[in-house]
N, C-alpha and C positions, 0 to 999 in steps of 0.2 A: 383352472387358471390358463394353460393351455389352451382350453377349448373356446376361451374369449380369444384368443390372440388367433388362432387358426380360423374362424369367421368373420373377421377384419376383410376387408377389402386389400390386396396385395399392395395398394397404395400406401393404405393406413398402416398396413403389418411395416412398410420401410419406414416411413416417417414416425413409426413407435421406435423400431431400431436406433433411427439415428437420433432421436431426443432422451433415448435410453445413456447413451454415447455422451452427449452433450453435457447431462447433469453429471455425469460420472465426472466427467475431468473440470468441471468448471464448478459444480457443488449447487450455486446457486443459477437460478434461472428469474429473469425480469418481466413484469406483464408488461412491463413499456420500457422502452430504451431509445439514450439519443442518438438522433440518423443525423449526422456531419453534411450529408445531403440537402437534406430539407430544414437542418437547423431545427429542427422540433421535436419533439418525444411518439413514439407512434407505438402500434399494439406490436408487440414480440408473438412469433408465429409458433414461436417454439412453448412458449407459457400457455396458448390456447390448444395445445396438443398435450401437454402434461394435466392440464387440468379437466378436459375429456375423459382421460383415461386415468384418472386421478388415484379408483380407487381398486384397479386391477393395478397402477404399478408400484401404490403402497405394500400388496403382498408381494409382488416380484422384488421389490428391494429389503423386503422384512424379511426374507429367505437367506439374505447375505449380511443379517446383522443391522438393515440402516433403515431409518426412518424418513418415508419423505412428506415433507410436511407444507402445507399451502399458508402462506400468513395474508389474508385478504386486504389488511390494511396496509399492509408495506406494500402488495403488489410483485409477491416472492413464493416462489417454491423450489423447496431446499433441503439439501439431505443432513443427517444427524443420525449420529453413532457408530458404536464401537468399531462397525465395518468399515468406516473411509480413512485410507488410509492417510497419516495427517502432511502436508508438506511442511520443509523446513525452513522457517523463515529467517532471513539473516536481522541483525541486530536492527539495520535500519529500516527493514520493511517494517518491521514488528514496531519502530517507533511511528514513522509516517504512521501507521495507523491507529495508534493513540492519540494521536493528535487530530485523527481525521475526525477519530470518534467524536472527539470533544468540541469540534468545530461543527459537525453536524446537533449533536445536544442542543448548544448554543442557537443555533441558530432558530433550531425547533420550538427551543423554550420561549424565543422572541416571537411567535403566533406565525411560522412561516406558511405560506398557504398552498407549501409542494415538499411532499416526500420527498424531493431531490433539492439539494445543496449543493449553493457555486461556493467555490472558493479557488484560490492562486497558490501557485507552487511558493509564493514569496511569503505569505500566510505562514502557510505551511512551516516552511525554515523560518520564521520570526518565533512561533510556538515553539519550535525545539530549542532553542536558542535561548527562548528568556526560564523555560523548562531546565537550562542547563543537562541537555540528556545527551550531548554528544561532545570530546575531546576534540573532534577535528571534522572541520568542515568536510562534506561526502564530494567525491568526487560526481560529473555531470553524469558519466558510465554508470555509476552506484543510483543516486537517481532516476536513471531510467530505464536500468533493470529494477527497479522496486518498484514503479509505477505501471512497467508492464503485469510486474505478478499479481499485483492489485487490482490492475486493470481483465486480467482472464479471469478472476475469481467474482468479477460482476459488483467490486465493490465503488471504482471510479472509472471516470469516463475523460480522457484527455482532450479536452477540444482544440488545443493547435499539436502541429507535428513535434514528434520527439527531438526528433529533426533543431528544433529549433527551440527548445525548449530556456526559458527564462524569468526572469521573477513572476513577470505580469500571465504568464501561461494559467488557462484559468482549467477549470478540474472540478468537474460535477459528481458529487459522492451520493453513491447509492442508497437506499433505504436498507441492502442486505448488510450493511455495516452494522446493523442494530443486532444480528444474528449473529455476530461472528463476537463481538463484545458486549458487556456492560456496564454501567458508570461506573461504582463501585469497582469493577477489575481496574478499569482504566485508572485510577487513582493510586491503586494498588502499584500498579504496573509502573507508573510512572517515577513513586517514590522509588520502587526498585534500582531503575536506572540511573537517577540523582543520586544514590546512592556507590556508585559505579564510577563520576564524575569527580573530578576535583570542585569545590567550588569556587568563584571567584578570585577569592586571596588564593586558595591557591595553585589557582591557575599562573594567578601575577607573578607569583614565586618564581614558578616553572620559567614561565618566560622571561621573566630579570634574570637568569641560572645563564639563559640558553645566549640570551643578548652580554651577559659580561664574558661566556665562554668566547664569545664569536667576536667581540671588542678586544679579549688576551692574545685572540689570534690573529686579529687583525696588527696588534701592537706587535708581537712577535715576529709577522710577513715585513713590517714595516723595518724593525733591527738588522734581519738579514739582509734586505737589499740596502741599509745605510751601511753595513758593516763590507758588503760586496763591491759596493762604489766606495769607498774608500780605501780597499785592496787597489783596487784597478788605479786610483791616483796612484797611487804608491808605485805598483809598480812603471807608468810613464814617469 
């Protein structure tokens, strides 16, 4: 294995280096990705250097536990098992991407005639919402750190700035989402966190609770300053 890597040309030995690097921290790798430049999908340089060397870096990574694996129809190669270490995803990454899943499915099952799916940040939060999977609306910060993490892991693509981020903000989801989930979890998953959620009534509860507290308080602010102005008569 060695003796493949040391008759590379010193060009090919770096640009094996750093696509080694690349999959490590990103997992997944795109044979096409969209260039914000030219608005269109082009070939990834880094998928035609993995798939080259496809099956010297299968034994280099099978040495440390991990699998990497090419899926020809999604346009992906990607690593699996025990050896990558897992990151930790916060409650609302891990929801955005139930829902991404499910929006891509969808779309798929409708005859789409591209591996890749548009969809809107505004989507998105409608899905969660009629899902009942979250207490309280995410802050813009919480949003876009979770679309960054989603966005390094090669599973979506933001086409306007974070910068500026809003309903109509549109977000093309990758085919490596099908690797990372599947339907069945995702239903799993989802009743999970409905589970988590108050439903409706008793949401309503909640918030009747929150509004007669804040009505007690308000009548109470209201007594002192009647009971204050009436001192102050008193005493002129």
């Amino acid at each position: 294995m060695i003796e493949y890597f040391e008759l590379l040309a010193e060009e090919e030995q770096q640009q094996l280096t750093e696509v080694i690097q690349t999959v490590l921290k990103q997992t997944f790798v795109l044979e096409k990705k969209y260039e914000k430049r030219t608005g269109r999908f082009v070939f990834n340089r880094e998928y035609r250097i993995l798939s080259k060397h496809l099956e010297f870096l299968k034994e280099y990574f099978k040495i440390a536990g991990m699998e990497l694996v090419e899926n020809i129809p999604g346009g992906v190669i990607y690593l699996r098992g025990e050896g990558i270490a897992p990151e930790r995803l916060s409650k609302l990454s891990t929801i955005y991407l139930l829902i991404l899943k499910l929006i891509y499915d969808e779309q798929m099952a409708s005859a789409s005639t591209s591996i890749n799916i548009y969809t809107t940040l505004g989507e998105i939060n409608e899905r969660v919402g009629s899902f009942n999977l979250l207490k309280d609306r995410p802050s813009l910060t919480e949003i876009k750190r979770t679309l960054t993490l989603l966005k390094k892991y090669q599973l979506v693509e933001v086409l306007d700035p974070l910068e500026e981020l809003e309903s109509e903000s549109r977000i093309i989801i990758y085919p490596c989402i099908n690797m990372v989930l599947l339907g069945e979890e995702v239903k799993h998953l989802i009743e999970s966190f409905q589970e988590d959620v108050p439903n409706e009534t008793e949401q309503a509860e909640v918030f009747s609770i929150e509004e007669n507290e804040a009505a007690r308080e308000m009548e109470t602010t209201q007594e002192m300053e009647t009971e204050t102005l009436e001192e102050a008569e008193e005493e002129e």
